[in-house]
C-alpha positions in Angstrom: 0.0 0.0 0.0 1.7 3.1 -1.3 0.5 6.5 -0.9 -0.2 8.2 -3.8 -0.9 12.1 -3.5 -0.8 14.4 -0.8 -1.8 18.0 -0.7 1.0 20.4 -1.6 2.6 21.8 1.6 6.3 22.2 0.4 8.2 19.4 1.8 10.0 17.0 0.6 7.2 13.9 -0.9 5.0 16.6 0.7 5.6 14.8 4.5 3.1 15.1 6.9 4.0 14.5 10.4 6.9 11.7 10.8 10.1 11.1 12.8 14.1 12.5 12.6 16.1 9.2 13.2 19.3 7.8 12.4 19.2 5.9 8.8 21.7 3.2 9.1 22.0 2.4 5.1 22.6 6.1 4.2 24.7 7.1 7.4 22.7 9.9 8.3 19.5 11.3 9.7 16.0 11.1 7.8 12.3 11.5 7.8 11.0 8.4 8.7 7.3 7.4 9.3 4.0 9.3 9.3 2.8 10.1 5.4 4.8 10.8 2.4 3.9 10.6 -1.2 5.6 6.8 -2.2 5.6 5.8 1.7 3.5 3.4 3.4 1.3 3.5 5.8 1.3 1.7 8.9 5.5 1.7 9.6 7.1 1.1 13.0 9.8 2.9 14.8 11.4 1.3 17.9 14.7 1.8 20.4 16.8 -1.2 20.1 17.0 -2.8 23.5 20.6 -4.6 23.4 20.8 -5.7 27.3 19.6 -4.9 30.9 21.8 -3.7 33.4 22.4 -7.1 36.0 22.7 -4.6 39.6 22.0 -0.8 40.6 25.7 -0.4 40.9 26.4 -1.6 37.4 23.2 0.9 35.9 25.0 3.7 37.8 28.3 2.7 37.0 27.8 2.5 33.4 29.5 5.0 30.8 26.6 4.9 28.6 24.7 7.8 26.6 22.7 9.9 28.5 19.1 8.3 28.6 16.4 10.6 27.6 14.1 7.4 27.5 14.1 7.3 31.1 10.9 9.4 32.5 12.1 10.3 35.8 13.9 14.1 36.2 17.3 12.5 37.3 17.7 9.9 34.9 19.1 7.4 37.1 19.1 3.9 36.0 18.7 0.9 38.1 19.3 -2.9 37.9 16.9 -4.6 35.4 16.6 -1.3 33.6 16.6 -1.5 29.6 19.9 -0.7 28.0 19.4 1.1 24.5 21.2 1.2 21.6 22.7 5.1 20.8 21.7 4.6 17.5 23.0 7.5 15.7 26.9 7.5 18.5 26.2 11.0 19.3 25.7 10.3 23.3 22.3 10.6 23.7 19.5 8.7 23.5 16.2 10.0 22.1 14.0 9.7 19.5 16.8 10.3 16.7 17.6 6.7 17.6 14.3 4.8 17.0 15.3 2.0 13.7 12.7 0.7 11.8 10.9 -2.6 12.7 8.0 -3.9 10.4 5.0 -2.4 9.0 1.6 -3.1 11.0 -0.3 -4.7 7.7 0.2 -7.7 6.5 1.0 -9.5 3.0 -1.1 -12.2 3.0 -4.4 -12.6 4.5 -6.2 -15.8 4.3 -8.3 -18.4 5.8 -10.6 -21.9 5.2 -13.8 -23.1 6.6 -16.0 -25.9 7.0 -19.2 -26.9 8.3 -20.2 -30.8 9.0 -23.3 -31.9 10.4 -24.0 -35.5 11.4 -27.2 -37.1 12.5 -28.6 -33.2 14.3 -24.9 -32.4 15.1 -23.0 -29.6 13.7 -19.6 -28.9 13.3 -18.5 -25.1 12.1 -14.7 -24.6 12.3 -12.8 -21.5 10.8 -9.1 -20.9 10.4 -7.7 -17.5 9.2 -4.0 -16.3 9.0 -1.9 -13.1 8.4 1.8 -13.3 6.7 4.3 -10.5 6.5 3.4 -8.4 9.5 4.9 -7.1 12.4 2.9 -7.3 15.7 3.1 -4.6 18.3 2.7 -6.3 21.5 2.2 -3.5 24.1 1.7 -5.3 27.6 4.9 -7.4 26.8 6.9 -3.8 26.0 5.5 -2.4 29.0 6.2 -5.1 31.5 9.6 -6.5 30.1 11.3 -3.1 29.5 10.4 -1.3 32.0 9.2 1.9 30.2 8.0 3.6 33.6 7.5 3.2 36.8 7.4 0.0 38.9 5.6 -2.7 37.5 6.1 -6.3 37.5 8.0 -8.2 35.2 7.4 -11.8 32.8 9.9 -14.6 33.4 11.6 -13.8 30.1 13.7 -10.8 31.8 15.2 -13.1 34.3 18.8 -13.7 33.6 19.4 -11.7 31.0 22.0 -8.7 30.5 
């Protein structure tokens, strides 16, 4: 699904709305996301989780970027805490640093179904599937990488740095 026209406004592919982030195939920063003339709709931007920090002392410890994805004023970091990847090496991490994930619409959509009925009983069974697609699965964001506050955890962030 490509977009086609948009009104006139000036900008480049006449953009409406969108991201800055760091582009790794062209070394730089671009638009990325909301509508464009040739774009598609439905595009997701992520940070790149690449570890959690094991203990407080090692989160506080750490010479890493300064976290701007971190709600709380002072930015301290804590054991279990998310470590993001500074996509764009210029210290800081923000929404310049979001990659590209997937697109939200599928491929392929399909599906089969029957129906049997045998001496008053009836069977009705339906199967459908989606290819190509990339599924945004909030709760498991929100309770594996801690995005805010203090919340509980799944038994996949045990363990892991």
């Amino acid at each position: 699904n490509k977009i086609l026209k948009l009104p006139d406004n000036g900008v480049e592919n006449n953009r409406i709305g969108g991201e800055y982030i760091w582009d790794a195939k062209l070394g730089k920063h671009t638009w990325q996301g909301g509508l464009q003339e040739g774009g598609r709709i439905g595009d997701l931007f992520a940070y790149k989780m690449i570890g959690v920090y094991s203990t407080d002392e090692e989160a506080q410890n750490a010479n890493e970027p300064i976290d701007n994805v971190i709600t709380v004023p002072d930015k301290t970091k804590y054991g279990g805490d998310a470590k993001w990847q500074d996509t764009d090496g210029n210290g800081v991490i923000d929404s310049k640093d979001r990659v590209y994930v997937g697109n939200i619409y599928p491929d392929w959509t399909g599906g089969i179904n029957t129906s049997l009925s045998y001496k008053g009983f009836d069977l009705y069974c339906r199967l459908d599937f989606t290819l190509g697609h990339t599924i945004y699965n909030f709760a498991k964001g929100f309770l594996d990488y801690n995005w805010q506050g203090d919340n509980n955890m799944t038994k996949d962030v045990v363990n892991r740095s």
